[in-house]
N, CA, C and O atoms as a DFTB+ gen file, in Angstrom:
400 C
 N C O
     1  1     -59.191      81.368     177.840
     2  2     -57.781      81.704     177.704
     3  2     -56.979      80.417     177.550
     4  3     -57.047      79.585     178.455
     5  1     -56.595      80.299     177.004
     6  2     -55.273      79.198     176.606
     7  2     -53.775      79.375     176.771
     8  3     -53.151      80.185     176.085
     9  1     -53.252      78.667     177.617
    10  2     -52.019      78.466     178.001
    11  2     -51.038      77.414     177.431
    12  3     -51.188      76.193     177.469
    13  1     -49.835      78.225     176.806
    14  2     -49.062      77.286     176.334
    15  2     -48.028      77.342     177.039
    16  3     -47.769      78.494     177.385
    17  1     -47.116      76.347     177.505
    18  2     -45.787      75.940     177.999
    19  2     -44.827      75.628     177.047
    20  3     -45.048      74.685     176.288
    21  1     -43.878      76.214     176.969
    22  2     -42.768      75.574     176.300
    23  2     -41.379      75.806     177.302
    24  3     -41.083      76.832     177.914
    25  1     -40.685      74.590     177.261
    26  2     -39.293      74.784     178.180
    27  2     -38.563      74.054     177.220
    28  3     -38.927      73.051     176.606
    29  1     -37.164      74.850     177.137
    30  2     -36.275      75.106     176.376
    31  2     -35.227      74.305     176.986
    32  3     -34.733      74.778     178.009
    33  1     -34.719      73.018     176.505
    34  2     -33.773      72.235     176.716
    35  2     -33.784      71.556     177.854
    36  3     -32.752      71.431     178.514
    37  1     -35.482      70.789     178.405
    38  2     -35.250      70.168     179.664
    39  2     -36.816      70.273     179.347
    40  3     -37.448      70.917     178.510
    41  1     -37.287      69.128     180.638
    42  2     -38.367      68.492     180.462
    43  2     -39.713      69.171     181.400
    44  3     -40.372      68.210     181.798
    45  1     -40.393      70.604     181.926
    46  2     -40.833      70.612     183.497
    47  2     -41.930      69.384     183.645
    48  3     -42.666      68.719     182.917
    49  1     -41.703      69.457     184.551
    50  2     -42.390      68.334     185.822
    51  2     -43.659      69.116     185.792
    52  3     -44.015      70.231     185.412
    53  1     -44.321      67.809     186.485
    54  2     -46.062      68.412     186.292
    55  2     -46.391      69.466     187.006
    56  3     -47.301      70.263     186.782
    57  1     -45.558      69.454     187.952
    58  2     -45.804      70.394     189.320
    59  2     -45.285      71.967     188.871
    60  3     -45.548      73.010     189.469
    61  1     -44.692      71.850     187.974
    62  2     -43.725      73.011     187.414
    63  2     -45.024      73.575     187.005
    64  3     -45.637      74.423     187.652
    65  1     -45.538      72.872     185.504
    66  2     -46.534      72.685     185.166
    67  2     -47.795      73.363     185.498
    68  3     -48.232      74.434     185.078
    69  1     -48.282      72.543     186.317
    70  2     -49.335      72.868     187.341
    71  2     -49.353      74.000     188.116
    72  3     -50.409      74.503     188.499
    73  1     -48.089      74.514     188.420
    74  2     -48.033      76.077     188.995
    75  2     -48.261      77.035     188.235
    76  3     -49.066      77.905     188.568
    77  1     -47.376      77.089     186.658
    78  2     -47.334      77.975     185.481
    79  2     -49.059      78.495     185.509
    80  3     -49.640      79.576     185.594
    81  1     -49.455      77.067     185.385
    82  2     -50.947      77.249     184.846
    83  2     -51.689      77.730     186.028
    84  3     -52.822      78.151     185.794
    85  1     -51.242      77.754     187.357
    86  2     -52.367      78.274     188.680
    87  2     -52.126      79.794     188.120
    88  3     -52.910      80.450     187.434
    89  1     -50.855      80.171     188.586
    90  2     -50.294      81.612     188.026
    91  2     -51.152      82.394     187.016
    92  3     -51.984      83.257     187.292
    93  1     -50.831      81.975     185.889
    94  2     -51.673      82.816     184.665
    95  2     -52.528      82.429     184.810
    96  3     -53.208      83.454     184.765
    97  1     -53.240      81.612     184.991
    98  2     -55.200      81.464     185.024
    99  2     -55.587      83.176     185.819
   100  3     -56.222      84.067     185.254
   101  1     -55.127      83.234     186.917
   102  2     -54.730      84.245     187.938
   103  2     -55.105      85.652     186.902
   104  3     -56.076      86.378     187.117
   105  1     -54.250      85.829     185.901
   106  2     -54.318      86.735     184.796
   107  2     -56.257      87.183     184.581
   108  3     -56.694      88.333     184.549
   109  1     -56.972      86.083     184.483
   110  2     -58.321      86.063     183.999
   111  2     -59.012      87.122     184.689
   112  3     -59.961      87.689     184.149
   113  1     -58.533      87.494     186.062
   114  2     -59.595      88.151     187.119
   115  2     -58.778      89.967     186.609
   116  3     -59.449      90.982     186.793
   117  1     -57.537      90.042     186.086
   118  2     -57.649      91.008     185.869
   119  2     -58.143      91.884     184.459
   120  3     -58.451      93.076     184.438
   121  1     -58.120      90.841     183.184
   122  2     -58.435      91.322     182.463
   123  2     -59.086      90.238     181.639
   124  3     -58.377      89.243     181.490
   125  1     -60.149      90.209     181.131
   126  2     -60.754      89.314     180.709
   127  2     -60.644      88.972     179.065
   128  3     -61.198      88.180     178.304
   129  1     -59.887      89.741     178.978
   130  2     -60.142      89.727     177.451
   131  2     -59.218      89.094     176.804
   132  3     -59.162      89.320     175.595
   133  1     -58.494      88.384     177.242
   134  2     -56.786      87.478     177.037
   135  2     -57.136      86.205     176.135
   136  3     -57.916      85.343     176.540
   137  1     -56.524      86.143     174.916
   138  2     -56.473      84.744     174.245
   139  2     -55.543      84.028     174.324
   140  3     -55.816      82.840     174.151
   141  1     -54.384      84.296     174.548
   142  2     -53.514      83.254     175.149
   143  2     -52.330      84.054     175.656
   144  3     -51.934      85.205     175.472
   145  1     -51.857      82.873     176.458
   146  2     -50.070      83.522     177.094
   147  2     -49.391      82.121     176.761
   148  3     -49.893      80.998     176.811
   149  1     -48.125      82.508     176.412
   150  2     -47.244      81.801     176.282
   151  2     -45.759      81.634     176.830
   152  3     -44.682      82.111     176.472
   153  1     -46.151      80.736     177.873
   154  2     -44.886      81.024     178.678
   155  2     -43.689      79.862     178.374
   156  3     -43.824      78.662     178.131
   157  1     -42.429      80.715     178.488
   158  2     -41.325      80.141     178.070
   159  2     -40.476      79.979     179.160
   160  3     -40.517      80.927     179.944
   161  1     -39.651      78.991     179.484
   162  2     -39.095      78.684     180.325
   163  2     -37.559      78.355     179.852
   164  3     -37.477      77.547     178.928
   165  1     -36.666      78.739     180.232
   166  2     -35.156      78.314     179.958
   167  2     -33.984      78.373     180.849
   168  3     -33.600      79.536     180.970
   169  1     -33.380      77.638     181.423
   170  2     -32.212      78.134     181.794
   171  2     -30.884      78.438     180.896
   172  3     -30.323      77.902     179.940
   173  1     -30.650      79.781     181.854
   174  2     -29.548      81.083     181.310
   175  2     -28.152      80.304     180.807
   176  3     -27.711      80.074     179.681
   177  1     -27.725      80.047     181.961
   178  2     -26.055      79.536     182.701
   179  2     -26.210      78.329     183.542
   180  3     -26.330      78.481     184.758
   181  1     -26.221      77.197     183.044
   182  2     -26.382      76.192     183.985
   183  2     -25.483      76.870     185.283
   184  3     -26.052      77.740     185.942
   185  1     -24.570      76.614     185.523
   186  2     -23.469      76.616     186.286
   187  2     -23.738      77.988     186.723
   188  3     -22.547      78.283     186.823
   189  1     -24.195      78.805     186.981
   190  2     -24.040      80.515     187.379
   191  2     -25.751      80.330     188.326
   192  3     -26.736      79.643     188.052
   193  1     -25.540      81.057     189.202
   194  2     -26.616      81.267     190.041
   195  2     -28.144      82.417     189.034
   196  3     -28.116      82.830     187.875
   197  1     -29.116      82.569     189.968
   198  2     -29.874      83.420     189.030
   199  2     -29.855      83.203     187.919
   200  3     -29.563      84.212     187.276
   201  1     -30.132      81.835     186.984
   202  2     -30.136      81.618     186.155
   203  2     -31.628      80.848     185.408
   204  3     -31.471      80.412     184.268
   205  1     -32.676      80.736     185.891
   206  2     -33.658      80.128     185.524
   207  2     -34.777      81.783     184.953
   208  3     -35.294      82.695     185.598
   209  1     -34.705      81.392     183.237
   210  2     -35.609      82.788     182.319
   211  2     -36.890      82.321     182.182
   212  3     -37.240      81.347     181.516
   213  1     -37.707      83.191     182.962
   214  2     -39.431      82.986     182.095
   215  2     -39.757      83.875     181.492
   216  3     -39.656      85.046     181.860
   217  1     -40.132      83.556     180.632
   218  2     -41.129      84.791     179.947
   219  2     -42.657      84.728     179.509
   220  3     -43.254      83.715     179.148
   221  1     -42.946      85.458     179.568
   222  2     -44.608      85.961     179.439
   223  2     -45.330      86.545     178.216
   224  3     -45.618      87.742     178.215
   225  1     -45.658      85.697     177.099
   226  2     -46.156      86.519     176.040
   227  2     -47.538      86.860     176.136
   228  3     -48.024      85.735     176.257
   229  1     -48.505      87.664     176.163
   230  2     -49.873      87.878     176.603
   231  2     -50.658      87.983     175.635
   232  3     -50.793      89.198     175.487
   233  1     -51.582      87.187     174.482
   234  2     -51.785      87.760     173.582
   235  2     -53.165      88.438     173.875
   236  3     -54.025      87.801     174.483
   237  1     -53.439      89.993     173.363
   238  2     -54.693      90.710     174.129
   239  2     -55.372      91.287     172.927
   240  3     -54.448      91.625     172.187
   241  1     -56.583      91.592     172.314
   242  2     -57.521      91.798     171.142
   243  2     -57.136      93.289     171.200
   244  3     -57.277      93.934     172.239
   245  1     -56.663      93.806     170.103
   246  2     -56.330      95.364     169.538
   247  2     -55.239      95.573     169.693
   248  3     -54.900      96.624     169.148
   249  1     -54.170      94.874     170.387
   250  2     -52.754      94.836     170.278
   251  2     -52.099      93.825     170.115
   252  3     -52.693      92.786     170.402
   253  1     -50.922      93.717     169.701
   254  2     -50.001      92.714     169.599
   255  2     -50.129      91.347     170.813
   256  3     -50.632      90.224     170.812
   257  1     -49.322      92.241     171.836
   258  2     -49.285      91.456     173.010
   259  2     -48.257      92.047     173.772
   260  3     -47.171      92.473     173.379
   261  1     -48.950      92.012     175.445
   262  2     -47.815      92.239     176.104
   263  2     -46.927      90.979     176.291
   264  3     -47.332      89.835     176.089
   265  1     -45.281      91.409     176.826
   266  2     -44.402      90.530     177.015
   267  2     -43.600      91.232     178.493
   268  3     -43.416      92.440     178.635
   269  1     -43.206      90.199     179.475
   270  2     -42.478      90.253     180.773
   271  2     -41.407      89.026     180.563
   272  3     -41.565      87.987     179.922
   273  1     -40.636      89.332     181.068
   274  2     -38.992      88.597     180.682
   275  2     -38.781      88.501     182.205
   276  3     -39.269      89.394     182.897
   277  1     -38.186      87.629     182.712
   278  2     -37.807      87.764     184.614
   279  2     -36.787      86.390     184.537
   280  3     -36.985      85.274     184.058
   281  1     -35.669      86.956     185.194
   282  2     -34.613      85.561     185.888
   283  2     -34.661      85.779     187.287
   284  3     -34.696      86.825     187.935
   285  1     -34.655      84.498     187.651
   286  2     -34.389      84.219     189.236
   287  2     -33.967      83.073     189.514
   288  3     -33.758      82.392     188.510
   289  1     -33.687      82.423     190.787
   290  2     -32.784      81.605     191.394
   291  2     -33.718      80.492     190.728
   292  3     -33.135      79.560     190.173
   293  1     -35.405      80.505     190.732
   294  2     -36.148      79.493     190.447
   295  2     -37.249      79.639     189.498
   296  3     -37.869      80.702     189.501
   297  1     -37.592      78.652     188.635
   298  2     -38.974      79.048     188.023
   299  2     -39.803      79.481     188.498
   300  3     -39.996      80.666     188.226
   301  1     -40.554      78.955     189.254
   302  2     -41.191      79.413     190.794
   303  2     -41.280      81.205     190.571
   304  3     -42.104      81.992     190.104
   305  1     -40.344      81.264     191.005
   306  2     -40.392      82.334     191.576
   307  2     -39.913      84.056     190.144
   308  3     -40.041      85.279     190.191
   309  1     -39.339      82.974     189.058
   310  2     -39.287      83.984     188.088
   311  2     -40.438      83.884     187.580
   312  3     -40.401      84.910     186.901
   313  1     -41.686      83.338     187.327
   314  2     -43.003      82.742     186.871
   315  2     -43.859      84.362     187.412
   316  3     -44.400      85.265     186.773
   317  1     -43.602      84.095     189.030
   318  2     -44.423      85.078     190.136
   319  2     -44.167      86.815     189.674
   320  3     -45.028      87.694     189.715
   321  1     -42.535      86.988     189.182
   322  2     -42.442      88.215     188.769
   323  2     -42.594      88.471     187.389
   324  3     -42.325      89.620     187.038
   325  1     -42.990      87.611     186.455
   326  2     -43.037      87.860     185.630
   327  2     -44.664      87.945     185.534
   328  3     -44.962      88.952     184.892
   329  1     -45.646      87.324     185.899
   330  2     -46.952      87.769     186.341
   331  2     -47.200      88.845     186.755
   332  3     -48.011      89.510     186.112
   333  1     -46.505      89.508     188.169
   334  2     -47.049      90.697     188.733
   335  2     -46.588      91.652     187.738
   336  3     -47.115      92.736     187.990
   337  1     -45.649      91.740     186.465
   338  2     -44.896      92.555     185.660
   339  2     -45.679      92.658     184.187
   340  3     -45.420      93.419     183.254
   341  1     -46.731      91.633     184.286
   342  2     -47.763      91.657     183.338
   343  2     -49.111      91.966     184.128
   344  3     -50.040      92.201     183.355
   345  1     -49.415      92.018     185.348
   346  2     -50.309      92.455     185.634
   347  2     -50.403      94.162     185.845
   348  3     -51.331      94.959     185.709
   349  1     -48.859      94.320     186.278
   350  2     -49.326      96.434     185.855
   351  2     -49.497      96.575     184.442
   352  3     -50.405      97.384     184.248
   353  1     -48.980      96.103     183.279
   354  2     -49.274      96.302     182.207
   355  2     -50.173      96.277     181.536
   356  3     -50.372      96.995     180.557
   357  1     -51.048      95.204     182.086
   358  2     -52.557      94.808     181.797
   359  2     -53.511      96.319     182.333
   360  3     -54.174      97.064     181.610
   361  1     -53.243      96.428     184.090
   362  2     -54.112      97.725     184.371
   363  2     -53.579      99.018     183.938
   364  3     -54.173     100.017     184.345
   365  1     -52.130      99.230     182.861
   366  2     -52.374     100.455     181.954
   367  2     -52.479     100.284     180.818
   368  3     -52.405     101.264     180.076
   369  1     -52.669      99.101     180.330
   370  2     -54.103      98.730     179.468
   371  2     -55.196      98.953     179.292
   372  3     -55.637      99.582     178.331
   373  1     -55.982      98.363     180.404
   374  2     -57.231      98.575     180.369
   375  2     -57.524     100.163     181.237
   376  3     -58.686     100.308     181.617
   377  1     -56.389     101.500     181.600
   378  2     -56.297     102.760     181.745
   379  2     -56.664     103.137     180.540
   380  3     -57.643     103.876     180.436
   381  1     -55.881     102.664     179.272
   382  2     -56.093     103.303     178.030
   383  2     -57.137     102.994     177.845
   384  3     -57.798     103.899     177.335
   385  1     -57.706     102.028     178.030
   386  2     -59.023     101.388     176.998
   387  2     -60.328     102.971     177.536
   388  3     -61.197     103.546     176.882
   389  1     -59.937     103.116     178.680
   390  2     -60.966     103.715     179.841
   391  2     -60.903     105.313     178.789
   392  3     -61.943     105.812     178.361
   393  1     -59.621     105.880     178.533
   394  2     -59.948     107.421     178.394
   395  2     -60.367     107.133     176.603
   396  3     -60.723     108.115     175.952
   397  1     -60.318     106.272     176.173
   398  2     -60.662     106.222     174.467
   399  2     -62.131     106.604     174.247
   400  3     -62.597     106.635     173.108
């Protein structure tokens, strides 16, 4: 699986980094069949609270790809919901794959 980072008007830190990538590796144990995610990082509203956007592109063999969108106070922590928001999607995924 291959992970790409891109952040949108600012530089993340390795640690930023280094989390993105603990996170989605994470992805592997639920569905194995993943060629890449591409996560995007941006802030919304400098100045306005709840403003840090991740998103989650999933690319998966026989479909397009899933996608999870999440703002929160922190990357961190919009990263975490935007994972668990691709991980139900993944297991009614692989639901469908099951009754085909």
């Amino acid at each position: 699986m291959e992970v790409k980072i891109n952040s949108v008007h600012f530089n993340a830190d390795d640690r930023l980094v280094e989390f993105v990538n603990k996170k989605v590796s994470k992805l592997d144990t639920f569905f194995d069949g993943i060629i890449t995610v591409e996560v995007t990082l941006k802030v919304a509203k400098p100045e306005a609270a709840n403003n840090k956007v991740a998103e989650l592109k999933v690319s998966i063999p026989a479909t397009d790809y899933l996608f999870a969108k999440k703002q929160a106070d922190s990357f961190e922590e919009g990263i975490d919901l935007a994972v668990e928001a691709i991980k139900k999607q993944l297991g009614k995924y692989k639901e469908k794959l099951k009754t085909k």
